[in-house]
N, C-alpha and C positions, 0 to 999 in steps of 0.2 A: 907799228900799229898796236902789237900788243901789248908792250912797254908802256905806251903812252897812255894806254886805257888801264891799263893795272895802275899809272899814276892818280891818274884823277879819281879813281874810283879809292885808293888809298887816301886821298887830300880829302876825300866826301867822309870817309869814317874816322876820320881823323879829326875833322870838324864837328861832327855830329856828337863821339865819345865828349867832348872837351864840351859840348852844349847841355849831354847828358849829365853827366858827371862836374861841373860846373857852375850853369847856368841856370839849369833846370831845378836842382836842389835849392839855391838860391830866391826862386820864385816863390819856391813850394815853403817854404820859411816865410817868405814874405806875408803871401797869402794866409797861413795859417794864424802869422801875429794881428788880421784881421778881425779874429774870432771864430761864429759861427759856422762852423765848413757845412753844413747843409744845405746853404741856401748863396755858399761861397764861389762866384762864377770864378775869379784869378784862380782858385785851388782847381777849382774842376777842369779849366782849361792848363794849369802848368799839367799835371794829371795824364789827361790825354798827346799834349804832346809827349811824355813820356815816354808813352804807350806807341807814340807812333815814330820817335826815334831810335827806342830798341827794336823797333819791327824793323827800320831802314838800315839798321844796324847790323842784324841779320843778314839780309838780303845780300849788302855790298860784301860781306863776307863768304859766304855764300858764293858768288860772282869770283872774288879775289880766289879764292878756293880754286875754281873750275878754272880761271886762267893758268893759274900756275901749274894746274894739269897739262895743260895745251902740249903739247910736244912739237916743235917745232920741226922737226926732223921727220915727221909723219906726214906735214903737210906737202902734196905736192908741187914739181917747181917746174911742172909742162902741164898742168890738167887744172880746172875751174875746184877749186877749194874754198875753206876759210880765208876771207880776207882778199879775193880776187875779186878784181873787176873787169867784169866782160862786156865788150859790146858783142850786141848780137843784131842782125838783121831778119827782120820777118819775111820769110819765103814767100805770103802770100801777099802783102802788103808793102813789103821794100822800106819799111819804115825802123829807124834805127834807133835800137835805145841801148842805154847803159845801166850796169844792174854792180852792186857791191853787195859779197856778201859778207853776211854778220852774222853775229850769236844771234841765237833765238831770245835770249832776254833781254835785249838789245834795249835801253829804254828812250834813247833820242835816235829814230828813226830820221836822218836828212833822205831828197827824195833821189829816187834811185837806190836806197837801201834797200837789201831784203833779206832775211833767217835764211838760212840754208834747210829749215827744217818747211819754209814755203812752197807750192804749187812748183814756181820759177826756181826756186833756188836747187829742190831735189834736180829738178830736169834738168838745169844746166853744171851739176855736180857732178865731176869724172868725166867734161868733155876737155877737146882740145881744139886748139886753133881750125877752123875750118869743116868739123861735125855740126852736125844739125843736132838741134834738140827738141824733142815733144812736148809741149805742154799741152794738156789734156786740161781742158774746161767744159763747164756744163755745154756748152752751146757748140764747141766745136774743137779740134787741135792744133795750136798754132805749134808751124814750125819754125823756129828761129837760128838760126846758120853765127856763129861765133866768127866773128870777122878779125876781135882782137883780145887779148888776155894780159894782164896782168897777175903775177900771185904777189900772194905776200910777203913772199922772199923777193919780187921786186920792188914793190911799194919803198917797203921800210928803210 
């Protein structure tokens, strides 16, 4: 799991450098052999993309950074962690769902995803097969019973 998100998020900055440095110059040349840059919309738009592919450039670095921190030997290989997916049954409800958890900077959430830094995510972090977990919400405390576990040293 984490191999494969360190890749694509390497394949994102790796596309993006080769756009900035590339393609985006290339515009910005274009545009300027127009003339007047004041009132020049190709220059202001090559311009902001720029602007918004050193910001994304950033970021996925950024991201790539805090992965290669990860230590996988931290995480654990019997309790709800990074990268586990638990079903859980609600005690009051009986109704079953499944929850993955992810980074908090997570940016394509699919459903059943959740941060670990979440309402659900903290509560069901450090259980194990067969504990209850608290979530506490405005309205009331749902308890949901961990019926099955996966980590991420299974997954992967």
């Amino acid at each position: 799991m984490l191999e494969a998100l360190k890749e694509k998020l390497a394949a994102e900055a790796e596309k993006l450098q080769h756009e900035l440095n590339v393609i985006i110059p290339n515009e910005i040349r274009k545009a300027v052999e127009l003339g007047d840059l004041r009132e020049n919309s190709e220059y202001k738009a090559a311009l902001e993309r720029q602007q918004f592919v050193q910001a994304r450039l950033g970021q996925l670095r950024q991201r790539l950074s805090k992965l290669a921190a990860v230590d996988m030997s931290q995480i654990p290989t019997d309790r709800v962690g990074l990268g586990s997916k638990v079903v859980v049954e609600c005690q009051d409800t009986s109704v079953v769902e499944t929850y993955h958890l992810v980074f908090g900077d997570s940016e394509n959430f699919e459903d059943g995803h959740v941060t670990m830094s979440s309402p659900i995510g903290r509560a069901l972090v450090g259980k194990t097969i067969g504990e209850i977990a608290f979530l506490k919400l405005p309205a009331k405390t749902r308890r949901l019973k961990i019926t099955e576990l996966l980590t991420i040293h299974q997954i992967d």
